[in-house]
C-alpha positions as protocol buffer text, in pm:
chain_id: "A"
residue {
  index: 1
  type: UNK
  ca { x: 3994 y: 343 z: -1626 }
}
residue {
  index: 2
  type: UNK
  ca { x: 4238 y: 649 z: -1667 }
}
residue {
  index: 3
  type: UNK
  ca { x: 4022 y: 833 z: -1432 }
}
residue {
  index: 4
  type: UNK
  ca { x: 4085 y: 570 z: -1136 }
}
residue {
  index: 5
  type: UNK
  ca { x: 4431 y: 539 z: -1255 }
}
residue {
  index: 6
  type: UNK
  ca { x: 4453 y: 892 z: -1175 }
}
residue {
  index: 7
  type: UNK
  ca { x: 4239 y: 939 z: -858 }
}
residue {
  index: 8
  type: UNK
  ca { x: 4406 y: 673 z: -698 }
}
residue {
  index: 9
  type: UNK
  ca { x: 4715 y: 841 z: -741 }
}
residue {
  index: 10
  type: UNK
  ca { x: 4606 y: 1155 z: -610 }
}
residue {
  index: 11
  type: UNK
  ca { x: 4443 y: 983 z: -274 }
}
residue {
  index: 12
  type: UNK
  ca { x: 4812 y: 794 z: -278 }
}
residue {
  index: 13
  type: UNK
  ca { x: 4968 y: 1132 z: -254 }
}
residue {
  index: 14
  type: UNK
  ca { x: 4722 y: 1299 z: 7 }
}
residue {
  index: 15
  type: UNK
  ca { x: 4774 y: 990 z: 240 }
}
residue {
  index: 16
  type: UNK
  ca { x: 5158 y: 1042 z: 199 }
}
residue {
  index: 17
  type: UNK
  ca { x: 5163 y: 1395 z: 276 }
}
residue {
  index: 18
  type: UNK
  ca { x: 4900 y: 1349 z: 565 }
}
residue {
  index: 19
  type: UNK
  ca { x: 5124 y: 1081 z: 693 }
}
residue {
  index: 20
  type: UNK
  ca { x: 5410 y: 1296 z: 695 }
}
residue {
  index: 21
  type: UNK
  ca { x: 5238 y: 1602 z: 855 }
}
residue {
  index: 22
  type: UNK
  ca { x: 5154 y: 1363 z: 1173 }
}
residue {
  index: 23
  type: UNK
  ca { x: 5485 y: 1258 z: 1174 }
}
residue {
  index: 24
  type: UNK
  ca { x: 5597 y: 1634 z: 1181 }
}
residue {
  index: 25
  type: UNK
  ca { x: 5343 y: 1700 z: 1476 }
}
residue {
  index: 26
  type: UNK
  ca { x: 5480 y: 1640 z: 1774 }
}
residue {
  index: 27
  type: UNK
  ca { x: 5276 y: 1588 z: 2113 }
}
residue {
  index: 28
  type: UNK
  ca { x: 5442 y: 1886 z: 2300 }
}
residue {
  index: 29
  type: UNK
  ca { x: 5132 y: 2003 z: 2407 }
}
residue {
  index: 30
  type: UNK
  ca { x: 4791 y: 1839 z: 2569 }
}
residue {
  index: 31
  type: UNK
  ca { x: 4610 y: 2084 z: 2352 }
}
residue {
  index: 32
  type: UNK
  ca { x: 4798 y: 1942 z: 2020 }
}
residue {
  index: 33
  type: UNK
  ca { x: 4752 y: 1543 z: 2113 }
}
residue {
  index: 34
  type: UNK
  ca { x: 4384 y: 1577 z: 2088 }
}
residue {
  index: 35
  type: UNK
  ca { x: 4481 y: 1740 z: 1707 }
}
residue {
  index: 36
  type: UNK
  ca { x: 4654 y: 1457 z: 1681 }
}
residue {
  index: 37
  type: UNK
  ca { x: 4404 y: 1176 z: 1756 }
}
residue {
  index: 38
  type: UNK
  ca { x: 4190 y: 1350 z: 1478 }
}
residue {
  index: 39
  type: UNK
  ca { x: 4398 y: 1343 z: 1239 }
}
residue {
  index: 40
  type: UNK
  ca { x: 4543 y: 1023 z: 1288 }
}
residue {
  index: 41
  type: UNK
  ca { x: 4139 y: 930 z: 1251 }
}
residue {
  index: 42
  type: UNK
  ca { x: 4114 y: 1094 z: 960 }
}
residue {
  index: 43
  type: UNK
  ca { x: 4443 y: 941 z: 852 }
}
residue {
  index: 44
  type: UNK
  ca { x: 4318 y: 605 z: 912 }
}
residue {
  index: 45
  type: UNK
  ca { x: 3958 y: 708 z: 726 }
}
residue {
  index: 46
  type: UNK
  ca { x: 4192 y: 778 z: 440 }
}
residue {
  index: 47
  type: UNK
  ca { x: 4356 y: 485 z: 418 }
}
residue {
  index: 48
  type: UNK
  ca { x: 4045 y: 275 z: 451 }
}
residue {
  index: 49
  type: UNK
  ca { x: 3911 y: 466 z: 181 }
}
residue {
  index: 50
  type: UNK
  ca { x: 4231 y: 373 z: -1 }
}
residue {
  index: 51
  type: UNK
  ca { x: 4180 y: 27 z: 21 }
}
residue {
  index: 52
  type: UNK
  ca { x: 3829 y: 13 z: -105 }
}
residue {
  index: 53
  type: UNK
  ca { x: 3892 y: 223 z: -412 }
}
residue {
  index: 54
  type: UNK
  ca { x: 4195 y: -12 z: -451 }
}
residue {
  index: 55
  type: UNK
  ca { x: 3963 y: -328 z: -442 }
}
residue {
  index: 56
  type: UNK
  ca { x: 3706 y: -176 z: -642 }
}
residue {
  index: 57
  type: UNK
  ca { x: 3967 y: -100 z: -916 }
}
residue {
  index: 58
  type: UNK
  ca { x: 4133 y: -460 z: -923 }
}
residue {
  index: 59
  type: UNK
  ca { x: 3695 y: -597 z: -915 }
}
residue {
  index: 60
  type: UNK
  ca { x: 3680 y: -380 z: -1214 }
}
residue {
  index: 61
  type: UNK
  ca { x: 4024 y: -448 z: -1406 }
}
residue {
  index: 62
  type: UNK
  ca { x: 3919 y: -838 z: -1344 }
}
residue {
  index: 63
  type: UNK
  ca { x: 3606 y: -831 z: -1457 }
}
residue {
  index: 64
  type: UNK
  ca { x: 3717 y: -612 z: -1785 }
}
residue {
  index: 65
  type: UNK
  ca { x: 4029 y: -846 z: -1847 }
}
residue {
  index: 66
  type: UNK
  ca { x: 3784 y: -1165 z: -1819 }
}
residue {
  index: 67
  type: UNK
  ca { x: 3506 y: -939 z: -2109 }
}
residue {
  index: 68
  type: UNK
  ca { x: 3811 y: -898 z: -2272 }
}
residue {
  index: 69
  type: UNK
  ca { x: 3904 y: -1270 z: -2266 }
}
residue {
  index: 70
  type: UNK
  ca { x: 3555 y: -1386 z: -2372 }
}
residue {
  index: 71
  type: UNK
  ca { x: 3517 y: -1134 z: -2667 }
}
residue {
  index: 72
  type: UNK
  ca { x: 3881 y: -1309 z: -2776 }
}
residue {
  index: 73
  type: UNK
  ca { x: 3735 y: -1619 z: -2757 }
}
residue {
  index: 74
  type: UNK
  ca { x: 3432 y: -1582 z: -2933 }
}
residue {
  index: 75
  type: UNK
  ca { x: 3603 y: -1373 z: -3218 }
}
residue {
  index: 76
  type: UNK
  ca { x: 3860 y: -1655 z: -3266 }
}
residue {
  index: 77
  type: UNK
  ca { x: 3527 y: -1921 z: -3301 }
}
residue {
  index: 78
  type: UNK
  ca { x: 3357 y: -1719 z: -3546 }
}
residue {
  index: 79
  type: UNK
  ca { x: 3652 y: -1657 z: -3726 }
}
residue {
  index: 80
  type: UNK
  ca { x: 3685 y: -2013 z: -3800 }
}
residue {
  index: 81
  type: UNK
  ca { x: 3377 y: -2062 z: -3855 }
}
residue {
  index: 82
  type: UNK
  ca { x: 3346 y: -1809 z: -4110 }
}
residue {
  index: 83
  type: UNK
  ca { x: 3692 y: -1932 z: -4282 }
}
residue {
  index: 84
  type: UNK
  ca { x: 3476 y: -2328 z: -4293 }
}
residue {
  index: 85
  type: UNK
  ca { x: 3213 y: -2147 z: -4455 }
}
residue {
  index: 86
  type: UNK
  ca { x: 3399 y: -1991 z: -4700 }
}
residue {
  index: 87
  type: UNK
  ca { x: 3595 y: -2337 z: -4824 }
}
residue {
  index: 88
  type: UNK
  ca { x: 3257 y: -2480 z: -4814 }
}
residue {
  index: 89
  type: UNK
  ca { x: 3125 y: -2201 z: -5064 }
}
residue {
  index: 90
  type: UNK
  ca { x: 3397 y: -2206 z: -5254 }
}
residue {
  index: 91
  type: UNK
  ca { x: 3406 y: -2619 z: -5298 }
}
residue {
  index: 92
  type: UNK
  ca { x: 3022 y: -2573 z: -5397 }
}
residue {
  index: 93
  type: UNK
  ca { x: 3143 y: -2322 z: -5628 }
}
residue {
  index: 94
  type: UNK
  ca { x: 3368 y: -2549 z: -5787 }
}
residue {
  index: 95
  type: UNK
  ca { x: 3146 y: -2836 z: -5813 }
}
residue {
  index: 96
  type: UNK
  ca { x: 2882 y: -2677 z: -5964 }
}
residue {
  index: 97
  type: UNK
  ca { x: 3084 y: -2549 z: -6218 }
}
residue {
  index: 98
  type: UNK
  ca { x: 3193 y: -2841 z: -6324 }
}
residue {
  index: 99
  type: UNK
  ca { x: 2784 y: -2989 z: -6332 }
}
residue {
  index: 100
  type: UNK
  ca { x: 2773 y: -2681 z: -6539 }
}
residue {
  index: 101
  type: UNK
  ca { x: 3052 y: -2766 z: -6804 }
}
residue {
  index: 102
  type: UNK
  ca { x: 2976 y: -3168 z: -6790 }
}
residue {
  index: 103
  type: UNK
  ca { x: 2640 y: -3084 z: -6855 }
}
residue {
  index: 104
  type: UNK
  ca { x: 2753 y: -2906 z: -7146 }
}
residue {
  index: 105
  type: UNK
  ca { x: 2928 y: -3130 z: -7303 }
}
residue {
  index: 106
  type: UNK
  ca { x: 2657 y: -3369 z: -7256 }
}
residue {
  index: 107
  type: UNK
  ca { x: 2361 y: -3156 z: -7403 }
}
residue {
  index: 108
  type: UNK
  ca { x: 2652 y: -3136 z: -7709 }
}
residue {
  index: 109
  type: UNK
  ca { x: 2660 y: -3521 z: -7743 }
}
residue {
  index: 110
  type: UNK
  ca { x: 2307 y: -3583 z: -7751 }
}
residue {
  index: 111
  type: UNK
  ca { x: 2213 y: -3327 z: -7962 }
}
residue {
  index: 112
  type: UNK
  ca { x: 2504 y: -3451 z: -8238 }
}
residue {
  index: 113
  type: UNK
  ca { x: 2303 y: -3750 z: -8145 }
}
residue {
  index: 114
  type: UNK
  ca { x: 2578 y: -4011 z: -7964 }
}
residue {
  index: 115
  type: UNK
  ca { x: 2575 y: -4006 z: -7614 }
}
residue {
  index: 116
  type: UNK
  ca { x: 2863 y: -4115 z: -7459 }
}
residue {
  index: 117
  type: UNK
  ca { x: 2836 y: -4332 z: -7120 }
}
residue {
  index: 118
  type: UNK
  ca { x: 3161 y: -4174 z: -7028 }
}
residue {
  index: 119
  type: UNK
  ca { x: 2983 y: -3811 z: -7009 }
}
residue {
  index: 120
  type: UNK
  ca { x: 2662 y: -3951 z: -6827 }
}
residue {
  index: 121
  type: UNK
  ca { x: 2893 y: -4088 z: -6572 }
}
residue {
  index: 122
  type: UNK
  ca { x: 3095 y: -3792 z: -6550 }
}
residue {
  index: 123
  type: UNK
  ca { x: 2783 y: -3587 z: -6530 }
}
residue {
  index: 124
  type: UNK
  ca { x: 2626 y: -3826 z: -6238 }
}
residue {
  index: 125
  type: UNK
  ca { x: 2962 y: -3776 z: -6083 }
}
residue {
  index: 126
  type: UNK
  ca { x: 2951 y: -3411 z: -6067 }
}
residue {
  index: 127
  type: UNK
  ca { x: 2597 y: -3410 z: -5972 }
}
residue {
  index: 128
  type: UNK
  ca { x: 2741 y: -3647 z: -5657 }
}
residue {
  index: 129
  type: UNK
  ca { x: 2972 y: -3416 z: -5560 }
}
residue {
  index: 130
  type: UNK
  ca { x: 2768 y: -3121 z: -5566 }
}
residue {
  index: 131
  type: UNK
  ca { x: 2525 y: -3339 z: -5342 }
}
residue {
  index: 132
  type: UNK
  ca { x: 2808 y: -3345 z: -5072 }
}
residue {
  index: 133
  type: UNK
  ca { x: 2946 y: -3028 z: -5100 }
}
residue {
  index: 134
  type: UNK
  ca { x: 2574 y: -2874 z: -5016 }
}
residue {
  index: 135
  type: UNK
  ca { x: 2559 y: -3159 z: -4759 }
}
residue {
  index: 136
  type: UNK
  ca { x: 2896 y: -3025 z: -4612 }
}
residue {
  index: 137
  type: UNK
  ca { x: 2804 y: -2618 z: -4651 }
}
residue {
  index: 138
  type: UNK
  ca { x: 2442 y: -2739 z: -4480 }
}
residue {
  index: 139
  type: UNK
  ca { x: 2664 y: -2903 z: -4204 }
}
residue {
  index: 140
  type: UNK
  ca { x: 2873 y: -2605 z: -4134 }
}
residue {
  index: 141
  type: UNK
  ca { x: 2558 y: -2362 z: -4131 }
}
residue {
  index: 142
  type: UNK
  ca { x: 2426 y: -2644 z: -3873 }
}
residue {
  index: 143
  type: UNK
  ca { x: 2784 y: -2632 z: -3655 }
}
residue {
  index: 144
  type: UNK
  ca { x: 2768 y: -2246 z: -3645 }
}
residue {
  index: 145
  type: UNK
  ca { x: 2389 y: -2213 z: -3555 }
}
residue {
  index: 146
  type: UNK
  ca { x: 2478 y: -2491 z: -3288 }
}
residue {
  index: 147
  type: UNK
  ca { x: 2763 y: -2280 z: -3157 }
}
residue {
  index: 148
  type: UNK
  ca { x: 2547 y: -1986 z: -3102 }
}
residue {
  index: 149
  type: UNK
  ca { x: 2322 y: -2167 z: -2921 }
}
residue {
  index: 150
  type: UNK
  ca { x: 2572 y: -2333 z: -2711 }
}
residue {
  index: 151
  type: UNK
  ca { x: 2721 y: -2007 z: -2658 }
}
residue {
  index: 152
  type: UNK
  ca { x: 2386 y: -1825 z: -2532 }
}
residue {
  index: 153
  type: UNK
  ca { x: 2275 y: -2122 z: -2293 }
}
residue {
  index: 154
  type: UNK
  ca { x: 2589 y: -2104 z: -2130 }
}
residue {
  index: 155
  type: UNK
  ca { x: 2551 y: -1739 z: -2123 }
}
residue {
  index: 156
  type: UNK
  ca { x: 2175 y: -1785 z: -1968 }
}
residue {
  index: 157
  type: UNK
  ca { x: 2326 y: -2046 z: -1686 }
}
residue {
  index: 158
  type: UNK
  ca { x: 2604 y: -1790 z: -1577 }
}
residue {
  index: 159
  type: UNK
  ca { x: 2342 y: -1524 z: -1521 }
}
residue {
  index: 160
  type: UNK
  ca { x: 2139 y: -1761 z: -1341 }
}
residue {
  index: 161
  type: UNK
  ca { x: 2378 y: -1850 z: -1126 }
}
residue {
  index: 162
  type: UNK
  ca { x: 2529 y: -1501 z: -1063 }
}
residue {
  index: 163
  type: UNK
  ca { x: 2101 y: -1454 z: -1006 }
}
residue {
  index: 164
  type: UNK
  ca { x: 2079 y: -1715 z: -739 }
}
residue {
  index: 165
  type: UNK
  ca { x: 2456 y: -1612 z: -615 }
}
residue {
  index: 166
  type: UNK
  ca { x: 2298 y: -1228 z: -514 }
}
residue {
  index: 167
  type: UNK
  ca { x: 1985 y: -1347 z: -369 }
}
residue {
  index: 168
  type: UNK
  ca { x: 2188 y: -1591 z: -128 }
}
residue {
  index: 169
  type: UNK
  ca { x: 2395 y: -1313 z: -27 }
}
């Protein structure tokens, strides 16, 4: 990008000091107006010239600004959606630590031989809750594969259209 930064600026300063060299010339002579037509030509190649390179650079600073946008956008999504992944996890963590320790204190219970109803409900509980935290880390996994697949349909319909968009032209 430097590089066109830099090359436009040169061109810039070519024109200039072309303009000002015609502007220096005066017709005093037949000989020197026919000089003069072809390098006002020139001049006006130049400048032409100019103006492409110009719209070429602002096609390509466009284009990179929009990449640039998109790339934001889609870091941004999977940054949430790795941050709902991780609570997920780490609920599922939770639960099932506390399935482990209920559990625990259940096998204890029975084996001193009195089960309490209060630990088979806590237990059941537990086991509930570890139910819906899987059901909510399955749900995420099922949002983020949907958001890839969002994201690469929409991706196949813009090159289709961009496709159809240079055929028609």
């Amino acid at each position: 990008m430097s590089d066109i930064s830099e090359l436009e600026t040169r061109i810039t300063t070519a024109l200039e000091r072309i303009s000002a060299g015609v502007d220096a010339l005066a017709p005093t002579k037949a000989e020197q107006s026919g000089e003069v037509a072809q390098l006002t030509a020139a001049l006006e190649d130049e400048r032409t010239a100019n103006a492409q390179l110009e719209e070429r650079v602002k096609a390509i600073k466009e284009k990179q600004d929009s990449t640039v946008q998109t790339l934001s956008e889609e870091v941004e999504r999977l940054t949430k959606l790795l941050a709902d992944e991780e609570r997920a996890l780490a609920k599922l963590r939770q639960v099932n630590a506390n399935l482990r320790t209920n559990n625990d204190a259940l096998r204890e219970a029975v084996s001193q031989g009195a089960a309490e109803p209060h630990l088979i409900n806590k237990s059941m509980m537990a086991e509930l809750e570890g139910l819906r935290a899987t059901q909510s880390a399955d749900r995420n996994e099922l949002d983020a594969v949907l958001g890839e697949l969002n994201s690469l349909i929409a991706q196949a319909q813009s090159n289709t259209v961009q496709s159809k968009e240079n055929v028609d032209a």
